[in-house]
Wavefront OBJ file of the C-alpha trace (Angstrom):
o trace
v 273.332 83.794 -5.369
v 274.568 86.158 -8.202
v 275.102 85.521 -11.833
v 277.790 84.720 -12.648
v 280.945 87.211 -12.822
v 283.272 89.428 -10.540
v 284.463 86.684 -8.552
v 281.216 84.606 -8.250
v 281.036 80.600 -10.461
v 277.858 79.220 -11.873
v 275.895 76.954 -9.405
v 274.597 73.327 -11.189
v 270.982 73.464 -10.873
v 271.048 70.521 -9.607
v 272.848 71.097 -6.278
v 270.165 74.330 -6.160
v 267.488 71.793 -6.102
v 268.323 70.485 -2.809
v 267.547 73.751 -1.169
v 264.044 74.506 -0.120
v 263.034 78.367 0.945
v 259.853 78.375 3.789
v 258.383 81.883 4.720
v 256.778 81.472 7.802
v 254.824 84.909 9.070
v 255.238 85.520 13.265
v 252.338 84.304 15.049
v 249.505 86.851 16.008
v 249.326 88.140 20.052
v 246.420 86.111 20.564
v 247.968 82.901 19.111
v 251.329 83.639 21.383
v 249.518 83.833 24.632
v 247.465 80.787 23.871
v 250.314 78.773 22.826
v 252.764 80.221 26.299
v 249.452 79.684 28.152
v 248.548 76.046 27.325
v 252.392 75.225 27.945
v 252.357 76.909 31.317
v 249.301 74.921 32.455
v 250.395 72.201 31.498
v 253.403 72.293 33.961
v 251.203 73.445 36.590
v 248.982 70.647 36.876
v 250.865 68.934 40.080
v 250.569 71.965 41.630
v 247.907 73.658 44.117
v 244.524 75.336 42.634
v 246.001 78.298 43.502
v 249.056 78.252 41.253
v 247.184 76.927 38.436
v 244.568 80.072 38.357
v 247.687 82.469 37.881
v 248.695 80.788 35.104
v 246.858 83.557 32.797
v 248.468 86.276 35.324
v 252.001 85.057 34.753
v 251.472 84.684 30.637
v 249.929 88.066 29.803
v 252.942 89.639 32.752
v 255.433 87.640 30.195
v 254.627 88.627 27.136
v 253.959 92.307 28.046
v 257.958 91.759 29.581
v 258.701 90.438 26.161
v 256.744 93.411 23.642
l 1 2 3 4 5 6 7 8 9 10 11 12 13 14 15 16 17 18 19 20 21 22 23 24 25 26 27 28 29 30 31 32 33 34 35 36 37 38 39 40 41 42 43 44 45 46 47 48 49 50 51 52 53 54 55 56 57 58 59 60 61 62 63 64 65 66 67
């Protein structure tokens, strides 16, 4: 929001004050696999021992598909 002028109207400071502005930095590779990793196993659990163990396989091919 502008000052006011060409077209734009003062804004009440108190209708600003409802806004809030959050800057939130994108997580670190490390943090990203961990997080898709712990999800993963989590679904996996029903399943054999032998779909659980590529669990770390199928993370690392997904974010390298993602970068």
């Amino acid at each position: 929001m502008g000052k006011p002028g060409g077209g734009r109207n003062d804004v009440d400071p108190r209708f600003i004050s409802l806004f809030s502005v959050f800057n939130m930095t994108f997580p670190a590779e490390e943090s990203l696999y961990q997080i898709y990793n712990s999800i993963l196993a989590g679904h996996v659990q029903p399943f054999e021992k032998d779909i659980q163990d590529l669990v770390p396989a199928i993370t690392k091919m997904t974010m390298e598909f993602y970068r």
